[in-house]
C-alpha positions, -999 to 999 in steps of 0.1 A, spaced: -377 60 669 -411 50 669 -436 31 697 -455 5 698 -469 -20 725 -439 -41 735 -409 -24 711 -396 0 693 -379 0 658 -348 21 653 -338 18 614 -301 26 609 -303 42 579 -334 56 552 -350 35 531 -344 42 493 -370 39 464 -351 16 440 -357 -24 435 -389 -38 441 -377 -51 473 -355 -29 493 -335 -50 524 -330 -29 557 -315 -41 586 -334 -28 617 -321 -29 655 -350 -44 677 -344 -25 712 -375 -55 731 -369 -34 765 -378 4 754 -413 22 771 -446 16 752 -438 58 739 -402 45 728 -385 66 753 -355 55 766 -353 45 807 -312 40 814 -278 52 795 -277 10 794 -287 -3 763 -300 -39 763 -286 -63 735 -296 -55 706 -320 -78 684 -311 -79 647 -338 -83 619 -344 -75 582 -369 -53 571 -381 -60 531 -391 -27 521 -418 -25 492 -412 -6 462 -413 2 427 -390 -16 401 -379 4 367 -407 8 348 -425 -15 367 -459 -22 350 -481 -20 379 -467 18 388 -495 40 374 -468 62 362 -463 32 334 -495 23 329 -504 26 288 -506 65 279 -544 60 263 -551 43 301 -539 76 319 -550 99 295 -587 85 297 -585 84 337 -573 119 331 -604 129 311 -626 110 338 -610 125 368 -613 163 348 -654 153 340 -661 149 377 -644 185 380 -665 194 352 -698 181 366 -692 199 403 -687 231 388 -715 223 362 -740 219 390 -731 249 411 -743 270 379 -765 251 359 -795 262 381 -790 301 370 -809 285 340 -843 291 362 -837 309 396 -874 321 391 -890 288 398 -882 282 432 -890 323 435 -924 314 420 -929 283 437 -919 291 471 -927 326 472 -890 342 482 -866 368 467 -843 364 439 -816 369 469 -824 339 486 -830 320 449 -797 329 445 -782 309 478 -786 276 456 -757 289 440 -738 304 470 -743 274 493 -727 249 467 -703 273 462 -693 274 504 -696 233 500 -668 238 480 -650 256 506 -656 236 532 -654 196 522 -615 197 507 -611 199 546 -621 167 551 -613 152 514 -581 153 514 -565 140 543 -587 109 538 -575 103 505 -542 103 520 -550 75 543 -576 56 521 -564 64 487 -584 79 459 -607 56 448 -629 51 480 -633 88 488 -645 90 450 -671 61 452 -686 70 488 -685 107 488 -700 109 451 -724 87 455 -737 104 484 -736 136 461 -756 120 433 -781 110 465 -786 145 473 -795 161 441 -832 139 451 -843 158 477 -837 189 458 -853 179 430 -882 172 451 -885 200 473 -913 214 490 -902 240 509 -864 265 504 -848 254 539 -848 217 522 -835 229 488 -809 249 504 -794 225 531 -791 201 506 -774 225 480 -749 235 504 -745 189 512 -746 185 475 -713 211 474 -700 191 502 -701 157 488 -693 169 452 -661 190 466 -644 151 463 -638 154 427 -627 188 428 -602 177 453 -585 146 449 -586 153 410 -554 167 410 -538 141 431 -553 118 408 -534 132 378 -500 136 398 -500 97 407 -505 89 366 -479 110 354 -440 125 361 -434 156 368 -415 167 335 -452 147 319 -476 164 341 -482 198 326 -508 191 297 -526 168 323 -523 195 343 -537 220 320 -569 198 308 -576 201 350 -571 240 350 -598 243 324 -624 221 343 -632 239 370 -639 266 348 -657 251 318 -681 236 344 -699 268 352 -701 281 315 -720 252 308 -745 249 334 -762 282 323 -762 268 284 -778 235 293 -794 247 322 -818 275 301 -825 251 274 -840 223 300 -861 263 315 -872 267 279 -879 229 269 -896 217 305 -909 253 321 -897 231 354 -867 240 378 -866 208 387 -859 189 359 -821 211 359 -817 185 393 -830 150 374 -803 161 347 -777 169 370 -785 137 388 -784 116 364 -751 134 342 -730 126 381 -748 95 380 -732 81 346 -698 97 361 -699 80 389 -706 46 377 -673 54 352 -653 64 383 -665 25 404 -650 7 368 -613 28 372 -587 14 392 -568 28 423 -537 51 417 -525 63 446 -490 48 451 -492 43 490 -523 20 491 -512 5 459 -479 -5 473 -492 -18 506 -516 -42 483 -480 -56 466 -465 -60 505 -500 -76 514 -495 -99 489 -459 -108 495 -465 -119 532 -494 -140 518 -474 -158 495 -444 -160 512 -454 -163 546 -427 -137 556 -444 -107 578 -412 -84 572 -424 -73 539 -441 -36 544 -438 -3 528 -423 30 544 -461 41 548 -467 15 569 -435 11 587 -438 49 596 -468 58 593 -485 98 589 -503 105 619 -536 112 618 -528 146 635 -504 158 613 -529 151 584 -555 172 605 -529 201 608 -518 200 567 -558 203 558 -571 221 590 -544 249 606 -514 256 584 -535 270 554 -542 294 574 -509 298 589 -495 299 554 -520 322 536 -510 345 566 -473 341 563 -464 335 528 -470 362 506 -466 343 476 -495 318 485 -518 352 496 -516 372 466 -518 340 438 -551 326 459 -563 361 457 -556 364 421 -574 333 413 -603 338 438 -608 368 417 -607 354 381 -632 327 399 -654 351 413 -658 372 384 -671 342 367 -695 334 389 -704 372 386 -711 367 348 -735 343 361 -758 373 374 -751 402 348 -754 376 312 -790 381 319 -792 414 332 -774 427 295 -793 401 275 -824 391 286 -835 426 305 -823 446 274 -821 421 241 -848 401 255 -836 366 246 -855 337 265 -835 315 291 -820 290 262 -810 321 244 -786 340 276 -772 305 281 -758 302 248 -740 339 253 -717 320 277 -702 303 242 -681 332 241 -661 322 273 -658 283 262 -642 294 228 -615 312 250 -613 282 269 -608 259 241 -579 288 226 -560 283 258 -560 248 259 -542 248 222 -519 274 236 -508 253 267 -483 228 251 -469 257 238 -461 273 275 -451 236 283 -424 236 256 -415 268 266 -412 260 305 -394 226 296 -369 250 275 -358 272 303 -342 249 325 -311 251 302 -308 284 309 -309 281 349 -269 271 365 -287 236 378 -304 229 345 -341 227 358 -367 246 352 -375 270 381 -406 280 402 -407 312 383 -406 296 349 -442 287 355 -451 326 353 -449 338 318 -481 316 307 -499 347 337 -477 374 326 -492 370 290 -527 360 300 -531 384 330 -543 419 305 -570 400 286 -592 400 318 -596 439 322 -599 443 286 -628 414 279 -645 436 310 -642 468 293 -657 453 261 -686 435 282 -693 468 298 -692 495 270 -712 478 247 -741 465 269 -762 492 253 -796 484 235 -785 499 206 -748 475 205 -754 443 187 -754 418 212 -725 398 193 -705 428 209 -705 419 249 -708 379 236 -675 385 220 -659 396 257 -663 361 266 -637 349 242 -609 374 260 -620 364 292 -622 321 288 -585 327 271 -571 345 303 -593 327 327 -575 294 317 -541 302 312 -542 323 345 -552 293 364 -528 270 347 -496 290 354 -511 300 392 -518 267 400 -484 249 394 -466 279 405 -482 272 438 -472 235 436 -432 241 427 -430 265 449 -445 250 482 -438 208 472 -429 204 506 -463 213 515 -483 215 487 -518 201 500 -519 229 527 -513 251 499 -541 244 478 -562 238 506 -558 276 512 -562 281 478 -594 266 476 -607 283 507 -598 318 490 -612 307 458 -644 290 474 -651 320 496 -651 346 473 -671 327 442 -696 318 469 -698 353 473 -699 375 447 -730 359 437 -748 380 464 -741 417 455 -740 415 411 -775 424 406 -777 449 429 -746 467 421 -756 464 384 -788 477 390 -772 507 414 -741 517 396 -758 511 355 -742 483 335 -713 504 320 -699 513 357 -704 486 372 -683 463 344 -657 492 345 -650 489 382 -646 450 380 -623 461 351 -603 480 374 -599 456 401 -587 428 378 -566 459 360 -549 462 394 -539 427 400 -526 424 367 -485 434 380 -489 403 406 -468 377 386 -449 400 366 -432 410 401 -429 375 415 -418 365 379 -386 387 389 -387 387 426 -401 358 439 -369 340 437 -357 367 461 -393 358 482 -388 324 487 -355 325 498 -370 345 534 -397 313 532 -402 289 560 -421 265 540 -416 273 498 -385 258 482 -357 280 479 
């Protein structure tokens, strides 16, 4: 039963998805309180009228789940290049952290906040993001919030002083955070469910691949301009070029698209009783504050599932961000390459990237498969896990390679070649994490990656902080071994939910059982 100023709309039974046009018959109670609360046992007559709800037909052409494949599958690329770019400019400053050090006269620590602040930006905007994509839709929280991004990479660029490079490092991870967001409900309004998992899997490697290329484009800009701040006027004008893209691309969020169709319809037929469900009942603003800003952290406390795969993933994130710091600590402190030279190292980790992405359809095929084995015939949560299971050992081992040949005397191909191990696992980790977290919390799924990305955020911004000195303290071996260890540990994580989390969800309050 739901308020309004003079009545209050009680529909007899729930609207379907189906036709088009879906035809309810609502009662029309003219007498009930503003709140729609009920004065007397005496019901007043009742007021008959029909209700045209707004839907989607069969393969109707104007659902973005039918639009042409090549149309979602270059949105899809778009949507994954905004990723791409965030991530990109978090890193791609490692390429010169001495010239603000030089220029400004602080410590490599507080050089180092340009990364960490972007990083917390990260953390921080989703929080806002994503409950106004759910009101607006996707396309306006794209265009507004990234424009403001591109905006702020200026005032870096132009600096004169730390305080204004870092507040707008940690605004530029703010505004930016939007495409790291919404990206993902982007790709789940142009594709099924049963269609979504190489989509899926092109989005798993972006936030990822980002990073290892700042640090590759990033020291070749050091070594071509001797300026930090040309790495900002090619940031800028790379999210830029994205941005215009993103302007040119329709809307694909169902909800606004649908209420365009019943906008339409009362234009053209004059009849005011077409609406969608959306706008019939609408989400309250409050309950979309409580999905993005209190239950992820009720559920990262309470579901044990949701804690120990965002801690997983904050630590396969983290450790990236950690190779950030040590690359050049093994190869320019002790081969003495220039800044150009460490950022090509990092091609190690996007080969391992690229072998995962071949090896995803595969783990799709093989997820699709084991549905027939399961009484119901689908595919369950748990059937996302062997992509982990198999990927989870190669982080520990690229580690112990990085570390036990980062001697002077080791051919430098030898802790390159660590990348390769690690980009494989990094990926494929993510991949299988990621929609394991989405089957198994659908009900609440955006509180569920909101906590994930709070986890993940948190710890990348970081880790940052403490590599160079525990490098320096502990030696390079040591302090590559330890990070071994602790990804080593983690490494039983989904083999135990693989055959127990089943058992998990079924004690859940909020995962599927």
């Amino acid at each position: 039963m739901r308020g309004s100023d003079s009545e209050t709309s009680t529909v007899n039974e729930p609207p379907v998805l189906g036709p088009s046009i879906t035809t309810q018959t609502v009662s029309v109670h003219p007498y009930l309180s503003r709140h729609g609360d009920i004065e007397s046992n005496v019901m007043p007559d009742e007021k008959k009228v029909t209700v045209h709800y707004v839907n989607w037909e069969e393969n109707d052409p104007e659902n973005p789940n039918n639009w042409p494949a090549r149309t979602r599958w270059m949105y899809t690329m778009l949507v994954a290049s905004l990723v791409v770019s965030a991530a990109f400019s978090s890193s791609v400053v490692t390429g010169r952290l001495q010239g603000p050090m030089e220029d400004f006269g602080v410590s490599k620590e507080i050089s180092i906040l340009q990364v960490s602040l972007m990083v917390f930006g990260f953390m921080i905007g989703p929080l806002l993001w994503s409950p106004l994509s759910e009101l607006y839709g996707r396309k306006p929280i794209y265009v507004c919030a990234l424009f403001i991004y591109v905006i702020f990479n200026i005032p870096c660029a132009v600096a004169k002083n730390i305080e204004t490079l870092l507040v707008c490092r940690f605004f530029s991870g703010f505004f930016a955070s939007a495409g790291l967001t919404i990206a993902g409900g982007s790709i789940s309004d142009l594709f099924h469910a049963r269609e979504r998992g190489n989509a899926i899997a092109y989005f798993a490697a972006a936030p990822y691949a980002g990073p290892v290329l700042g640090p590759i484009v990033g020291g070749w800009i050091s070594v071509g301009t001797q300026s930090w701040r040309w790495i900002y006027w090619v940031n800028m004008m790379l999210a830029g070029v994205l941005w215009v893209l993103i302007c040119l691309m329709p809307e694909t969020y169902h909800p606004v698209l649908l209420a365009r169709r019943a906008k339409r319809l009362r234009q053209e037929t004059g009849d005011p009783s077409y609406v969608t469900v959306e706008e019939e009942f609408p989400t309250p603003l409050s309950e979309l504050l409580r999905s993005n800003l209190i239950r992820p952290f009720e559920m990262i406390v309470t579901e044990p599932i949701l804690l120990l795969m965002s801690m997983y993933i904050s630590i396969i994130y983290a450790l990236l961000y950690a190779f950030f710091f040590a690359y050049p600590i093994i190869f320019a402190d002790i081969h003495h390459m220039n800044d150009g030279e460490v950022g090509v190292t990092f091609c190690g980790v996007l080969v391992g990237t690229f072998l995962a992405l071949l090896v995803t359809p595969w783990l799709e095929r093989v997820y699709q498969r084991s549905g027939e084995k399961n009484p119901t015939g689908e595919p369950t949560p748990e059937n996302r896990l062997p992509g982990m299971m198999l990927a989870a050992p190669f982080i520990p081992v690229s580690l112990f390679i990085f570390g036990w040949t980062s001697f002077s005397w080791v051919h430098w191909f030898g802790p390159v070649s660590s990348g390769i191990p690690f980009g494989f696992g990094m990926v494929l980790v993510y991949y299988s994490a990621n929609n394991y977290i989405i089957d198994c919390f659908p009900r609440y799924v955006t509180s569920a990656l909101a906590a994930k990305t709070l986890v993940r955020s948190g710890t990348g911004a970081a880790f940052p902080l403490f590599i160079i000195q525990m490098y320096h303290g502990m030696g390079n071996q040591w302090a590559s071994t330890l990070l071994a260890f602790i990804s080593l540990a983690i490494v039983p994580i989904p083999y135990a939910f693989y055959f127990y989390g089943a058992r998990i969800r079924a004690r859940s309050k909020t995962a599927t059982h």
